[in-house]
TIKE-730051 format. One record per residue (C-alpha): x, y, z; residue in one letter; chain; residue number from 1. Coordinates in nm, 2 decimals. Example, Ala and Ser with C-alpha at 12.3 -4.5 7.8 and 13.67 -1.06 7.14 Angstrom:
# residues 2
+--------+--------+--------+-------+------+------+
|     xx |     yy |     zz | fimar | roke | doro |
+--------+--------+--------+-------+------+------+
|   1.23 |  -0.45 |   0.78 |     A |    A |    1 |
|   1.37 |  -0.11 |   0.71 |     S |    A |    2 |
+--------+--------+--------+-------+------+------+
# end
This chain:
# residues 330
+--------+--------+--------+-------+------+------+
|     xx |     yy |     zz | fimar | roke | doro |
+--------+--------+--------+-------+------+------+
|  -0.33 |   1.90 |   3.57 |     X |    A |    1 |
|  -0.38 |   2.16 |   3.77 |     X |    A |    2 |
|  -0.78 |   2.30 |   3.91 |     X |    A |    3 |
|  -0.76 |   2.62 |   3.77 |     X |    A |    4 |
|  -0.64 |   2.50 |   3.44 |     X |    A |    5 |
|  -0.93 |   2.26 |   3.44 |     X |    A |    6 |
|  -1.16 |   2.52 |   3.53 |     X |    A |    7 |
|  -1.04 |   2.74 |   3.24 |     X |    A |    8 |
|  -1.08 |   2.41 |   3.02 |     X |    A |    9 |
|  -1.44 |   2.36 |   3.14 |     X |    A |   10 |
|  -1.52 |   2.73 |   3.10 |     X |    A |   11 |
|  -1.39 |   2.74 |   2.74 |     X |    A |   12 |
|  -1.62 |   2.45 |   2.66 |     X |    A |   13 |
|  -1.94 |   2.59 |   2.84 |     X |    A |   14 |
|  -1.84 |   2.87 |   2.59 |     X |    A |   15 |
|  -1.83 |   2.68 |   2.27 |     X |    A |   16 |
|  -2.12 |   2.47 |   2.31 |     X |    A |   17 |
|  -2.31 |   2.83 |   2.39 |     X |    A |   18 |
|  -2.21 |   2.96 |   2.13 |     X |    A |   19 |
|  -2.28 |   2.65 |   1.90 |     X |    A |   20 |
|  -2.64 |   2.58 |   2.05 |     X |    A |   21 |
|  -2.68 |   2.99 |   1.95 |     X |    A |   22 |
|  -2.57 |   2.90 |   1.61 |     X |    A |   23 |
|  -2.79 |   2.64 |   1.59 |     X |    A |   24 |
|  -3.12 |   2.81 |   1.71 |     X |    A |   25 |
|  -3.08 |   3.10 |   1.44 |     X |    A |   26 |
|  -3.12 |   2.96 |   1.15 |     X |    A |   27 |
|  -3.38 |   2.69 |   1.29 |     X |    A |   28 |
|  -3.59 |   3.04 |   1.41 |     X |    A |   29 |
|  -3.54 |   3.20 |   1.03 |     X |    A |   30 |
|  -3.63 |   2.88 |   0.87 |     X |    A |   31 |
|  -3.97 |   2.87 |   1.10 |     X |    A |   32 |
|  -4.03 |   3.17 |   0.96 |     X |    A |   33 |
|  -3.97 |   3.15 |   0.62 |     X |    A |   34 |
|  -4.19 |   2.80 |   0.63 |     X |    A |   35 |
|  -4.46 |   3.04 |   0.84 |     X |    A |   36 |
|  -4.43 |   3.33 |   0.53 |     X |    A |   37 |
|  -4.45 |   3.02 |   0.28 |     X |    A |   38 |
|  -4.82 |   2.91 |   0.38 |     X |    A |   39 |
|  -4.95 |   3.29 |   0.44 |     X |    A |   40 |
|  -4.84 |   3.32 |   0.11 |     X |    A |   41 |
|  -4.97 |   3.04 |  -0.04 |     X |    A |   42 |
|  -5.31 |   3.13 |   0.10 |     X |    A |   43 |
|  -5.31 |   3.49 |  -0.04 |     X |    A |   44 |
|  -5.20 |   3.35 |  -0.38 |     X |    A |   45 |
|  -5.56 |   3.18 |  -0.35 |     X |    A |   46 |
|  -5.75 |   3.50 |  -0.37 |     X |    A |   47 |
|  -6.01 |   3.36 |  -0.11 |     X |    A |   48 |
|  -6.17 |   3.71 |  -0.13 |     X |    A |   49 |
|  -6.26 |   3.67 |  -0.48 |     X |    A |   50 |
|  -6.49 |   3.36 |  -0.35 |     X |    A |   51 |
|  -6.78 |   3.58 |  -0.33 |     X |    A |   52 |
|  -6.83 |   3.61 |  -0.65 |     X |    A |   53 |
|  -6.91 |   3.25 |  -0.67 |     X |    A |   54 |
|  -7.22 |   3.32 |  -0.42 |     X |    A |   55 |
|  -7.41 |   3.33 |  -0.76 |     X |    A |   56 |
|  -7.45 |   2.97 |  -0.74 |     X |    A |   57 |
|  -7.73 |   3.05 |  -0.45 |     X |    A |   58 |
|  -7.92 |   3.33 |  -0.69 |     X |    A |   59 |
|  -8.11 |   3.01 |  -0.82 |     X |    A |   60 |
|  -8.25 |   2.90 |  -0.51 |     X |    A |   61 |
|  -8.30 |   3.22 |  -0.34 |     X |    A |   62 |
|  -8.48 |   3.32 |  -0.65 |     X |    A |   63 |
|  -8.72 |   3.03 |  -0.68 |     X |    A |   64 |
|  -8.79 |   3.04 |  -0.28 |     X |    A |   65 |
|  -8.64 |   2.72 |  -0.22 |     X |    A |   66 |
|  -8.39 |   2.85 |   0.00 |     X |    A |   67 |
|  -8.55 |   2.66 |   0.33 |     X |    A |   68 |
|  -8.49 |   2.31 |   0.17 |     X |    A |   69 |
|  -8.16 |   2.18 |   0.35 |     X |    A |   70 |
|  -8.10 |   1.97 |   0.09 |     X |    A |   71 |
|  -8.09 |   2.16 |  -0.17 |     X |    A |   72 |
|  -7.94 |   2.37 |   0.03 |     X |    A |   73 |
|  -7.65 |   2.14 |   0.12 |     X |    A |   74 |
|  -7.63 |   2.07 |  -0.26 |     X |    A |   75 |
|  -7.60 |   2.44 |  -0.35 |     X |    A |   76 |
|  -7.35 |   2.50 |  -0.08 |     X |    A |   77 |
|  -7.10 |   2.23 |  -0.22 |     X |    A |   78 |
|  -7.11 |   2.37 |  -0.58 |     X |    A |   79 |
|  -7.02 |   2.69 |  -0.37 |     X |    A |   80 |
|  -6.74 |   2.49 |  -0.24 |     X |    A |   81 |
|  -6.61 |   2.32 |  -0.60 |     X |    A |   82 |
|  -6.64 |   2.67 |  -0.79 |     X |    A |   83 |
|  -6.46 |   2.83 |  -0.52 |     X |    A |   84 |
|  -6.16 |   2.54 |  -0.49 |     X |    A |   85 |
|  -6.11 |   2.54 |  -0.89 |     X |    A |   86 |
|  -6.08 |   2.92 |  -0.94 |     X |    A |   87 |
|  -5.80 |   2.91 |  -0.69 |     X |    A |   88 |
|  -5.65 |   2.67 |  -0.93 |     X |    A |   89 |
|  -5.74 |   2.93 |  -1.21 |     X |    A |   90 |
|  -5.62 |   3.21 |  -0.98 |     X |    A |   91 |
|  -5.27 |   3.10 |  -0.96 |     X |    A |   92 |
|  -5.27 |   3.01 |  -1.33 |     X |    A |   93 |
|  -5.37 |   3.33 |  -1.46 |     X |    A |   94 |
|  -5.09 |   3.48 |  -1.17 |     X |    A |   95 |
|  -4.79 |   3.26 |  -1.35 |     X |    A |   96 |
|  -4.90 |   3.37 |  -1.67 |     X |    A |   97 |
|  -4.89 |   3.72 |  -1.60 |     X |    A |   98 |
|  -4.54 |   3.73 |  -1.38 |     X |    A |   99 |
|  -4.41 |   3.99 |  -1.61 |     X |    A |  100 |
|  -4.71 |   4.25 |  -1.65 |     X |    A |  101 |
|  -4.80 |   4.18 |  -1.29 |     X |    A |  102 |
|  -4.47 |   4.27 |  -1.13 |     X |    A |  103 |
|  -4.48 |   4.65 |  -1.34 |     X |    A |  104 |
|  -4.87 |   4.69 |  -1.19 |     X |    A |  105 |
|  -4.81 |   4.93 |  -0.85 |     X |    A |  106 |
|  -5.03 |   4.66 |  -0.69 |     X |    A |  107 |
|  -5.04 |   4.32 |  -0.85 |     X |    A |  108 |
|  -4.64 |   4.33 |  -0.77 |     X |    A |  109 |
|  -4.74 |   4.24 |  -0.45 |     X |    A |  110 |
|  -4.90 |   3.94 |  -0.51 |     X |    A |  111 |
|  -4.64 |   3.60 |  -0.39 |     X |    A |  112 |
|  -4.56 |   3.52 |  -0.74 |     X |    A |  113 |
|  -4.48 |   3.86 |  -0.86 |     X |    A |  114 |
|  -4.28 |   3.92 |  -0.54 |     X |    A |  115 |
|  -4.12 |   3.64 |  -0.58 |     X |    A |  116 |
|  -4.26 |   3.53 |  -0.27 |     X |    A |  117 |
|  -4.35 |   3.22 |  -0.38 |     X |    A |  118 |
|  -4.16 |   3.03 |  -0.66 |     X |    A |  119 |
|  -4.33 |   2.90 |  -1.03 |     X |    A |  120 |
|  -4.30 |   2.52 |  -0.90 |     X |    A |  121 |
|  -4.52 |   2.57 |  -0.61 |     X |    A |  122 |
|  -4.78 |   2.70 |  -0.85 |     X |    A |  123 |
|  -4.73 |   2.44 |  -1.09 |     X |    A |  124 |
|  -4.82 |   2.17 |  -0.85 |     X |    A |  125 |
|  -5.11 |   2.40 |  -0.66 |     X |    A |  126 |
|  -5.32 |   2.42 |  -1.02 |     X |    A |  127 |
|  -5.38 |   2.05 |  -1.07 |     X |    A |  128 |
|  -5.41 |   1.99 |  -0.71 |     X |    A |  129 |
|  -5.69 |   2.25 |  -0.69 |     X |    A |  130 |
|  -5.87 |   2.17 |  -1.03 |     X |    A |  131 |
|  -5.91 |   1.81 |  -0.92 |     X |    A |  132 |
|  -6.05 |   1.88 |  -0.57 |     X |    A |  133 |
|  -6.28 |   2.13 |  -0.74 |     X |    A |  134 |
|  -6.40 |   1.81 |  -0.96 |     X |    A |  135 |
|  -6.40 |   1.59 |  -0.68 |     X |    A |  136 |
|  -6.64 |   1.82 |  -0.46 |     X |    A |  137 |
|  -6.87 |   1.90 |  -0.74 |     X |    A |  138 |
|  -6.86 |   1.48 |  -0.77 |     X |    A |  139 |
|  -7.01 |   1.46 |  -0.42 |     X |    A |  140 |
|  -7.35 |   1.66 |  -0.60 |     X |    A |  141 |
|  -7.62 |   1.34 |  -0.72 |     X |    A |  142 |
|  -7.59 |   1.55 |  -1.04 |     X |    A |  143 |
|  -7.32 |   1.49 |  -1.22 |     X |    A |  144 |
|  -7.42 |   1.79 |  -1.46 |     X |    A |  145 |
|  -7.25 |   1.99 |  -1.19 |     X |    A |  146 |
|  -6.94 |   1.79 |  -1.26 |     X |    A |  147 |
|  -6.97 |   1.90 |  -1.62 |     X |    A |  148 |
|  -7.03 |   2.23 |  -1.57 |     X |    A |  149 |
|  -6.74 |   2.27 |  -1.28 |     X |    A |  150 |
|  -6.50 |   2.12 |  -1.56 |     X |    A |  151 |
|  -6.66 |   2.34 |  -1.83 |     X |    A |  152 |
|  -6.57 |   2.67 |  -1.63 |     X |    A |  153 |
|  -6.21 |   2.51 |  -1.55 |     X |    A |  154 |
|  -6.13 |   2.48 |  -1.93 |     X |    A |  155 |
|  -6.29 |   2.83 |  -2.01 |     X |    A |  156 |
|  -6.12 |   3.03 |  -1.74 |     X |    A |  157 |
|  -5.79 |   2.86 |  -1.82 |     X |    A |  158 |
|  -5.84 |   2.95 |  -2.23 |     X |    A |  159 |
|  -5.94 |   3.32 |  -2.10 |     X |    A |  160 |
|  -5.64 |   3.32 |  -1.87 |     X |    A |  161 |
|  -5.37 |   3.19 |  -2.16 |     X |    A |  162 |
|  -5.52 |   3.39 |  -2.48 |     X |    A |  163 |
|  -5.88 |   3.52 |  -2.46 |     X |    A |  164 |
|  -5.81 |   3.81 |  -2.22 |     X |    A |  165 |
|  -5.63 |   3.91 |  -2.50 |     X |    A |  166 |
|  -5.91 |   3.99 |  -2.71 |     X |    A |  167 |
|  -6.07 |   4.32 |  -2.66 |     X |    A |  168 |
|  -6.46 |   4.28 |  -2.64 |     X |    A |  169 |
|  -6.43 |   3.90 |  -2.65 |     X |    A |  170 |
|  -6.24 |   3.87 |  -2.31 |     X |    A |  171 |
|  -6.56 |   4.07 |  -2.13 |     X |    A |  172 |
|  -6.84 |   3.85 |  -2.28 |     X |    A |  173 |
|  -6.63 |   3.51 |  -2.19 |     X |    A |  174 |
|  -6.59 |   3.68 |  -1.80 |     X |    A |  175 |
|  -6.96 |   3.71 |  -1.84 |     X |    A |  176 |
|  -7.03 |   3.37 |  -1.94 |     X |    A |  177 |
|  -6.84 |   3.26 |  -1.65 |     X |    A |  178 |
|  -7.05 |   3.43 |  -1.41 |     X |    A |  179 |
|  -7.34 |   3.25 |  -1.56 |     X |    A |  180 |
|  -7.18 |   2.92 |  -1.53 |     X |    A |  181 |
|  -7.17 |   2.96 |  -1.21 |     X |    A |  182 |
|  -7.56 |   3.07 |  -1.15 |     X |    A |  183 |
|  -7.64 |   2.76 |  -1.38 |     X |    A |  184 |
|  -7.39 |   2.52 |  -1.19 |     X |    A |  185 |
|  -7.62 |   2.67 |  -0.94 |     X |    A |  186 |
|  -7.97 |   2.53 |  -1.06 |     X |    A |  187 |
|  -7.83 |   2.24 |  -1.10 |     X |    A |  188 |
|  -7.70 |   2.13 |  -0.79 |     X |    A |  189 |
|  -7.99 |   2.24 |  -0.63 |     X |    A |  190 |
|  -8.25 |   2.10 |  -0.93 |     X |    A |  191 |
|  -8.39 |   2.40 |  -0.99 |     X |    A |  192 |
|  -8.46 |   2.53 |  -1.28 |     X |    A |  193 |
|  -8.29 |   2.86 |  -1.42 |     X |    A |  194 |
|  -8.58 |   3.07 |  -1.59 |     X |    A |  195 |
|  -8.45 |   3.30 |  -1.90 |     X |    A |  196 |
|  -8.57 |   3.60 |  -1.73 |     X |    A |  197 |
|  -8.31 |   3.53 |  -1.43 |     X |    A |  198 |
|  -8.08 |   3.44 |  -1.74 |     X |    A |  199 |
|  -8.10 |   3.76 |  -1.95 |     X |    A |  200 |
|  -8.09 |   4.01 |  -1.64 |     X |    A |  201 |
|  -7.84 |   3.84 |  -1.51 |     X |    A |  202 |
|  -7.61 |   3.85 |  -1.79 |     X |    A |  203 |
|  -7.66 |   4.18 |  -1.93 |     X |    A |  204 |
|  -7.60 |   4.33 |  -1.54 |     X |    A |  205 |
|  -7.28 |   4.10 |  -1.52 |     X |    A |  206 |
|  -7.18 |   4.23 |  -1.88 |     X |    A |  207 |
|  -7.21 |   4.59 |  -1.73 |     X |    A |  208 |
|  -6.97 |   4.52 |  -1.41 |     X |    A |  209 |
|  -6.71 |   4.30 |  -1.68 |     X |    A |  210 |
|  -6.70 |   4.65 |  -1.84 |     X |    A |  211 |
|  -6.67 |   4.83 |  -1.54 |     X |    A |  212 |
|  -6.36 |   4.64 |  -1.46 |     X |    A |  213 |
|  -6.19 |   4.71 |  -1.83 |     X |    A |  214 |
|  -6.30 |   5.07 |  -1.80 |     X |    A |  215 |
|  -6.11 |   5.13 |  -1.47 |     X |    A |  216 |
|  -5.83 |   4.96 |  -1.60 |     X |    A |  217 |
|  -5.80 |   5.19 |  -1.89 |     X |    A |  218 |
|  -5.82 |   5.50 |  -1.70 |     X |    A |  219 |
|  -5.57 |   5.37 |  -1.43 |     X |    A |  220 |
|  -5.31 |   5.29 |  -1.69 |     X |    A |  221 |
|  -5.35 |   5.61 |  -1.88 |     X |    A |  222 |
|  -5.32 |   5.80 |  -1.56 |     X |    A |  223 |
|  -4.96 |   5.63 |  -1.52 |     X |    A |  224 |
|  -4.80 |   5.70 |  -1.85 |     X |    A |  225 |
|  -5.04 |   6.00 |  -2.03 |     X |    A |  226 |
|  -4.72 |   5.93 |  -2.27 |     X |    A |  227 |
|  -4.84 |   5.57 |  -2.39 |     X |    A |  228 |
|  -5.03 |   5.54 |  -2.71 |     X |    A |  229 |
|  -4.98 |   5.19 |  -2.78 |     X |    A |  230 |
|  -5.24 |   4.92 |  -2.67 |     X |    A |  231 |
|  -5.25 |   4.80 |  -2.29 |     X |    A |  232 |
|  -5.18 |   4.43 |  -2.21 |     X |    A |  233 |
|  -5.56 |   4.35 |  -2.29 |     X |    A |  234 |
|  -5.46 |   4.50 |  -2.61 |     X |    A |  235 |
|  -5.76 |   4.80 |  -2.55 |     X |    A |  236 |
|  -5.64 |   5.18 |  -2.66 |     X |    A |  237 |
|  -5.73 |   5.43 |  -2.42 |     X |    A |  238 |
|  -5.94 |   5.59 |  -2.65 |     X |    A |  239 |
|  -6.12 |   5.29 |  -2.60 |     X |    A |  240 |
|  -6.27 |   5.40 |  -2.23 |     X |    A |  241 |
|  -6.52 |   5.58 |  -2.37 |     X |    A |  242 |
|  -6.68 |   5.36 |  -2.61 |     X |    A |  243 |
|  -6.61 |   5.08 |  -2.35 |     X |    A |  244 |
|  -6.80 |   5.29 |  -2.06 |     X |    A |  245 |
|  -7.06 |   5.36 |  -2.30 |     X |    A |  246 |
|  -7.12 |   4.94 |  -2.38 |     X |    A |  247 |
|  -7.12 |   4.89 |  -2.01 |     X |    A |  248 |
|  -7.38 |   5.18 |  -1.90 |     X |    A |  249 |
|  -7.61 |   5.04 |  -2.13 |     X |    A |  250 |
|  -7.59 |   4.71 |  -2.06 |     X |    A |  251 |
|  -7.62 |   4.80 |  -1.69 |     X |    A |  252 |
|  -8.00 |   4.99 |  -1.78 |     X |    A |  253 |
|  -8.09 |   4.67 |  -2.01 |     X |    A |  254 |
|  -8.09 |   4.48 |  -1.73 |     X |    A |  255 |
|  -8.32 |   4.72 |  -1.53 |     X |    A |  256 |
|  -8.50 |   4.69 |  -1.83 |     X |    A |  257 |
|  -8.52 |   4.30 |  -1.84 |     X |    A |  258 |
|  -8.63 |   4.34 |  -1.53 |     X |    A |  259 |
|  -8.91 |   4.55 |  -1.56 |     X |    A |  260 |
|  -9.05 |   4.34 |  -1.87 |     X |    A |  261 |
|  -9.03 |   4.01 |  -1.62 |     X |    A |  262 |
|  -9.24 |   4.20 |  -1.36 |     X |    A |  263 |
|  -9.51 |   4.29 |  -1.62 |     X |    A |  264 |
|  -9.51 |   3.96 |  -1.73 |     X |    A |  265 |
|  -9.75 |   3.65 |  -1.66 |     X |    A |  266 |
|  -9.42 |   3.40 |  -1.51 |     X |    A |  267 |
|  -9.39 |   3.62 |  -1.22 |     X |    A |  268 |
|  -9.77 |   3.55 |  -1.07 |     X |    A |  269 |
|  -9.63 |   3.22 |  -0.96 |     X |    A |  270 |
|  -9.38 |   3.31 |  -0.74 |     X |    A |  271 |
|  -9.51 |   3.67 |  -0.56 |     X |    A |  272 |
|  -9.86 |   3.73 |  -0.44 |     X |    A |  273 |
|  -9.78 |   4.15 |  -0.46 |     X |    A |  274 |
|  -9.53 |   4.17 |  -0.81 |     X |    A |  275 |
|  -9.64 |   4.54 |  -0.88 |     X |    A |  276 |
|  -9.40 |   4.61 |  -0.56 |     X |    A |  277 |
|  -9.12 |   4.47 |  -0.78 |     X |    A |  278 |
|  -9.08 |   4.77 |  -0.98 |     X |    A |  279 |
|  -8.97 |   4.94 |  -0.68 |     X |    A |  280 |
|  -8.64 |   4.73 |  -0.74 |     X |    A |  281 |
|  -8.59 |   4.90 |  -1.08 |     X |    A |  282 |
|  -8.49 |   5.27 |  -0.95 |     X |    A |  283 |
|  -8.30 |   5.08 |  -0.67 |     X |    A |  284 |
|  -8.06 |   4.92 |  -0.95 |     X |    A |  285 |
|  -8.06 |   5.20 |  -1.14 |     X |    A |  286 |
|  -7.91 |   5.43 |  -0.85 |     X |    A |  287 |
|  -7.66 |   5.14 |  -0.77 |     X |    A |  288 |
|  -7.56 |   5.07 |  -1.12 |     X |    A |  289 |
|  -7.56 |   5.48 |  -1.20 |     X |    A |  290 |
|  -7.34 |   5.50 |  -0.90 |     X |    A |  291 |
|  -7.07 |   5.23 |  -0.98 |     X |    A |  292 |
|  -6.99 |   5.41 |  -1.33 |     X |    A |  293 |
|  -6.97 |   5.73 |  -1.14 |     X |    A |  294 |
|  -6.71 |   5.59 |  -0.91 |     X |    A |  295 |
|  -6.53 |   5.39 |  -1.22 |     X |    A |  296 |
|  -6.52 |   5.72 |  -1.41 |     X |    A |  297 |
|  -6.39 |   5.93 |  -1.15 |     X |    A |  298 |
|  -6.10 |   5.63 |  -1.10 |     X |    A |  299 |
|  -6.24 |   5.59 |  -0.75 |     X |    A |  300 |
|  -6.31 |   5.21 |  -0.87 |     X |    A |  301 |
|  -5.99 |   4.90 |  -0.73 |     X |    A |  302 |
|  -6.09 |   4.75 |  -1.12 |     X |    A |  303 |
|  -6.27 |   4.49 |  -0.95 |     X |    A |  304 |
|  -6.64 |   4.59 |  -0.88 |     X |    A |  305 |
|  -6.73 |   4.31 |  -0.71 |     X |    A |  306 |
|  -6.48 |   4.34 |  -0.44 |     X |    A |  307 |
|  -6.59 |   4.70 |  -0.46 |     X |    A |  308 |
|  -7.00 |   4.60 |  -0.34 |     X |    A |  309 |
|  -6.82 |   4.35 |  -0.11 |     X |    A |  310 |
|  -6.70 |   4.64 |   0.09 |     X |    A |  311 |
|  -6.88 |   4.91 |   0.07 |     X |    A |  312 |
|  -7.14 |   4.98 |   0.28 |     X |    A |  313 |
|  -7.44 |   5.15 |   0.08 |     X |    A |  314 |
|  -7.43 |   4.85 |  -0.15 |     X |    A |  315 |
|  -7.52 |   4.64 |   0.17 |     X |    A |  316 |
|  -7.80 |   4.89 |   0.23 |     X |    A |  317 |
|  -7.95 |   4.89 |  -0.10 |     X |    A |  318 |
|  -7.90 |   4.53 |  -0.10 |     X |    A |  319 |
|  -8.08 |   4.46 |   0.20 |     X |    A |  320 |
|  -8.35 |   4.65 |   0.08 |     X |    A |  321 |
|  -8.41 |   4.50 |  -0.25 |     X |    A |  322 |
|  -8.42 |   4.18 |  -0.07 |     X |    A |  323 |
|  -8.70 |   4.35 |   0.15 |     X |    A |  324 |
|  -8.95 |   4.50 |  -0.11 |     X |    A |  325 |
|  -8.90 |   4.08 |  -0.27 |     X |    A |  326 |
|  -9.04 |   3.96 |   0.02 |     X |    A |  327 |
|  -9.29 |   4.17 |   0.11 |     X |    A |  328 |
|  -9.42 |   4.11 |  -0.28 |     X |    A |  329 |
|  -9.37 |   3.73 |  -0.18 |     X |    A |  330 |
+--------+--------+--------+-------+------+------+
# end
């Protein structure tokens, strides 16, 4: 043979293998990708911002001054952990439950299951997996009535997600009672005990921010059909919102009131040296809560007011100043 015909032959083979190494790399690079898009995904599906709310297992402690005790501490801070892990499992429940009225909501569309993003047999395995890490953190607390209680909110939230939210009025005062799971799973990890003032204020302010959220979804969905007369998925009307602002506003001021009735009572002696300065909390609440139902009414509120306090900045600053006023009465 010839050199410039084996030169040609050469050539032609440099050529394919470059070409096949090229159509190698591609798909490897997409599928890289695709697994990198997979796990963000998967991460977002967990709604780790919607952890904050279970900083309510520290209200105990912080209450009852026993915040400085590292061991309690530690206790309190793995019942942070287990609440947190198990309503990611609830999370991504509720989020294969609700594909279809998700994926017609302008933003829950976006979430991985509604986009498709993420397919129904990833979440099907992620919910057990995360329920039982939930139960084997809260395990880890020498109380096992954490346990209970971590498995008590796991089967509630999963009855709210599958049929209670269903139930107009019934579906805010279970979301309410799962906020004060959470404060009691709180006590208990850190043994302390969970007075019925902290109990009663608690829950009729939680009531008031579960309405919150119904009320801004009522006025969001009649903004995007005026046309619709039928009930929403929650099965409330929209003539609803004003009755259901006018449950939430009061409840908001009963807890105000709850707490005004604690600071003229005997308990509080035992914990604050100044308690009169207390009531200065009262018109701080009342601003804040006053404030919230302004935004909600004027459909200013993302349905979610936790998330709402979470980022904005004058609930920090009245925040940080109710904390102030309780420890200069401590």
């Amino acid at each position: 043979m010839d050199l410039p015909e084996r030169q040609s032959i050469v050539s032609s083979s440099v050529e394919q293998s470059g070409s096949l190494t090229t159509s190698i790399s591609v798909p490897a690079a997409v599928s890289f990708e695709q697994s990198k898009v997979r796990w963000s995904s998967v991460w977002i599906a967990l709604r780790p911002q919607h952890w904050v709310k279970n900083l309510l297992v520290f209200v105990p402690i912080v209450m009852a001054h026993k915040f400085t005790d590292l061991h309690r501490l530690g206790d309190a801070m793995l019942a942070f952990a287990s609440f947190s892990v198990a309503a990611s499992g609830v999370y991504v429940l509720n989020d294969l439950c609700d594909l279809e009225a998700d994926r017609l909501h302008p933003i829950k569309k976006l979430r991985p299951f509604a986009s498709k993003e993420l397919s129904r047999w990833v979440g099907f395995s992620l919910v057990p997996a995360l329920l039982l890490a939930g139960l084997v953190i809260s395990a880890q607390v020498p109380s096992r009535l954490l346990l209970a209680d971590v498995l008590l909110y796991a089967a509630a939230t999963t009855v709210y997600s599958t049929y209670v939210k269903q139930i107009p009025v019934l579906d805010v005062l279970l979301l309410t009672g799962l906020y004060l799971v959470r404060i009691l799973g709180g006590g208990v990890a850190s043994s302390v005990p969970v007075s019925p003032w902290l109990l009663a204020f608690s829950m009729f302010l939680l009531l008031s921010l579960a309405f919150t959220k119904r009320h801004a979804e009522l006025i969001r969905e009649a903004a995007d059909d005026e046309t619709r007369t039928g009930p929403s998925k929650r099965n409330y009307l929209a003539q609803d919102a004003d009755l259901v602002r006018q449950f939430g506003v009061a409840s908001g001021y009963i807890s105000v009131l709850v707490l005004a009735l604690y600071v003229n009572g005997p308990e509080v002696t035992t914990l604050y040296r100044h308690p009169q300065l207390i009531w200065l909390v009262c018109p701080v609440l009342l601003y804040w809560i006053s404030r919230v139902w302004f935004i909600a009414n004027r459909e200013r509120l993302n349905e979610d007011p936790v998330l709402f306090a979470v980022c904005d900045p004058l609930s920090y600053v009245l925040g940080c100043l109710i904390l102030l006023i309780l420890f200069l009465a401590s």
